[in-house]
C-alpha positions in Angstrom: 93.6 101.9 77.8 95.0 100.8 74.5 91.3 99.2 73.9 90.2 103.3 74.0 93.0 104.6 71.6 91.9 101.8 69.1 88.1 103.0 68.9 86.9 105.9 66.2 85.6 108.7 67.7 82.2 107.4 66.0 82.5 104.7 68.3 83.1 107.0 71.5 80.3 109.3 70.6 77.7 106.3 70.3 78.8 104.5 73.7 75.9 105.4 76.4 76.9 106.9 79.8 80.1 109.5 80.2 83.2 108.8 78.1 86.3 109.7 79.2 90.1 108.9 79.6 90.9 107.2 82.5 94.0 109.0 84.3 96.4 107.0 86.6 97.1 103.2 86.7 95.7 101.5 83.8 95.0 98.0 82.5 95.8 97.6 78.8 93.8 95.1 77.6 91.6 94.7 74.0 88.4 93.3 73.1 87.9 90.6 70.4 88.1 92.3 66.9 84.9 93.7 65.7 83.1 94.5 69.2 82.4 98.0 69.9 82.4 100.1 73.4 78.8 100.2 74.5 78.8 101.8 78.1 81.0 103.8 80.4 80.7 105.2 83.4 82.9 106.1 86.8 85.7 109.1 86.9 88.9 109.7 85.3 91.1 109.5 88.0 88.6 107.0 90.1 86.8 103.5 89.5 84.9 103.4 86.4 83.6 100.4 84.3 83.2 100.0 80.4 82.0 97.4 78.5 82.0 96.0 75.1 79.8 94.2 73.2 79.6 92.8 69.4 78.9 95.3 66.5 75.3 93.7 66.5 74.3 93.2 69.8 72.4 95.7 72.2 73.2 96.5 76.0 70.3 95.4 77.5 69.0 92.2 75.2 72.9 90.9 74.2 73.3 86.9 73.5 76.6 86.4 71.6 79.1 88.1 73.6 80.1 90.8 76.5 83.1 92.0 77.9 83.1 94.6 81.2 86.0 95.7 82.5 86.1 97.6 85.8 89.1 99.9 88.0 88.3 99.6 91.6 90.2 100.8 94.3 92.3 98.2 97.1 90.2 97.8 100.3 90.7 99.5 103.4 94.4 99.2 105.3 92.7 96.8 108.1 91.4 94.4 105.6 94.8 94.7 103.1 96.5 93.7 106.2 94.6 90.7 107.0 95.0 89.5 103.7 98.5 90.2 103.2 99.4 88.3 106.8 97.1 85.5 105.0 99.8 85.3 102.5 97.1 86.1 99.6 96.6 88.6 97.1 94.1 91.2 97.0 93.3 89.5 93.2 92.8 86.3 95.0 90.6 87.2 97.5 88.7 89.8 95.5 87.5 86.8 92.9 86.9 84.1 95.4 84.3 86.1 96.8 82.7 87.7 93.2 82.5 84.1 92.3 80.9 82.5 95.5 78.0 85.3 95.6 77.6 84.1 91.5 77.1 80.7 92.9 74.7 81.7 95.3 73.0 84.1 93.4 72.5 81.9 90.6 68.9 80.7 90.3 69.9 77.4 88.5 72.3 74.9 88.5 76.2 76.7 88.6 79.1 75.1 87.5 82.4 76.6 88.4 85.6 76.6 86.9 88.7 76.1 89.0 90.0 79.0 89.7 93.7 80.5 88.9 96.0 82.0 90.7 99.0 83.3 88.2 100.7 86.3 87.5 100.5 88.1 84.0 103.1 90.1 82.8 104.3 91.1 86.2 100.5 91.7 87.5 99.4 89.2 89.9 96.2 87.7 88.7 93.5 85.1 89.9 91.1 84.0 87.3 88.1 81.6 87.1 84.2 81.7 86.1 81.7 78.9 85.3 77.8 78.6 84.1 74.6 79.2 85.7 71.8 77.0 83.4 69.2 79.6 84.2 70.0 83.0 84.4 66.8 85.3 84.5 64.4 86.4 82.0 67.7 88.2 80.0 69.1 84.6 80.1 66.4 82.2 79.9 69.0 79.2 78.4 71.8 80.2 81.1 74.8 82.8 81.0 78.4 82.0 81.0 81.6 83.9 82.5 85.3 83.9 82.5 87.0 86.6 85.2 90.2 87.7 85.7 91.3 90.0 88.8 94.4 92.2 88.3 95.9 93.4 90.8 98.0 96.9 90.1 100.0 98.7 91.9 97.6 101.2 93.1 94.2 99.3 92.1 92.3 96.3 91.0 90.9 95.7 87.7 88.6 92.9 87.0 88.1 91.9 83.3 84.9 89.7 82.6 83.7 87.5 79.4 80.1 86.7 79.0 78.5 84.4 76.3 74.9 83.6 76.4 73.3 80.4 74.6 70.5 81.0 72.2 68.3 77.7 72.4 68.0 75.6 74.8 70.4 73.2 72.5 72.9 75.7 71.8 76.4 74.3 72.2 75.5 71.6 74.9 77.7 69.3 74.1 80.7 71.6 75.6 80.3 71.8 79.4 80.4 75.4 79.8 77.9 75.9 76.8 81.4 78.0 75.0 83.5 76.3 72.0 87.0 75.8 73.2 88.7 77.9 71.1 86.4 80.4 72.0 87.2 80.0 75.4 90.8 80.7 74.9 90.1 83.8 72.8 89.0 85.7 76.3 92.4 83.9 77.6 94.6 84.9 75.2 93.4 88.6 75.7 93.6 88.2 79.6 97.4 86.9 79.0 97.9 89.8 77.1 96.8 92.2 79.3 99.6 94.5 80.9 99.7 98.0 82.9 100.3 101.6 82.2 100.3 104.9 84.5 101.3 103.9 87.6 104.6 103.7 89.7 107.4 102.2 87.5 105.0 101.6 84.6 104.7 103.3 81.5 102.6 106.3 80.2 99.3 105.1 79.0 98.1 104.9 75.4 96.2 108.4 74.1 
């Protein structure tokens, strides 16, 4: 991922779990400037996530930003079928249901953002999120997301944005507790995103 070849070594060494290149069908796609990889884990040539968080924040305690990004592998034939007789994507499908069981799972009050369904640089993509008021003791003044499914060639990568509100007050006079132009930073580097290493794509970055 171009989001790998741009981080020091320093950066690689400090990240927790197992660093590696990924191998096969990529998603290029960079975090906002400044924000460091904090976690990896998965297998090269399998499903792995990684995520990134700002220079400042911890894994475990983070409040200004978070960005995951996760390879995961198409369904079984049956259920690929079923969708594609549907007339859906896999992308479409596969975020429809992440964000009904964030609805559900929510112990507030959630409010969704319509969802998306667009294609990005030749990838189809469905993206949405939305805001649960009270998210857990790690989110006592709610936690916000913005997702985007991609849907490769040979598998599904799922970006996610994260903000969490420091005071009860923080930013409440903007519905998803996010700044607009804040908002369309994670956009802009959804939009951007693009794929490498698979069939008719590309090498990937080193």
């Amino acid at each position: 991922m171009a989001a790998f070849a741009a981080l020091p070594m320093q950066a690689r060494a400090e990240a927790e779990g197992a660093v590696f290149q990924p191998r096969g069908e990529n998603l290029m796609i960079s975090p906002p400037a400044g924000w460091r990889m904090a976690f990896m884990d998965g297998s090269p040539e399998g499903d792995y996530v990684v995520d990134f968080l700002p220079a400042n924040e911890a894994h475990d305690s983070w409040r200004e930003g978070y960005m995951g990004i996760q390879r995961r592998s198409f369904p079984d034939s049956a259920l690929l079928n079923n969708i594609l007789a549907r007339n859906l994507t896999v992308a479409q499908v596969a975020l429809t249901e992440v964000m009904q069981n964030a609805q559900r799972n929510c112990p507030g009050r959630f409010l969704p953002m319509k969802q998306k369904d667009t294609v990005t640089n030749n990838i189809p993509t469905s993206i949405s999120g939305g805001f649960c008021d009270r998210a857990g003791n790690t989110a006592p003044f709610g936690e916000g997301t913005v997702m985007g499914v991609f849907q490769g060639k040979e598998r599904l990568f799922v970006v996610q944005f994260s903000w969490r509100p420091s005071t009860p007050n923080e930013l409440k006079e903007y519905t998803y507790r996010i700044t607009p132009d804040r908002l369309q930073q994670f956009l802009n580097l959804m939009n951007a995103a693009s794929l490498c290493g698979g069939p008719d794509e590309g090498a990937c970055p080193k």
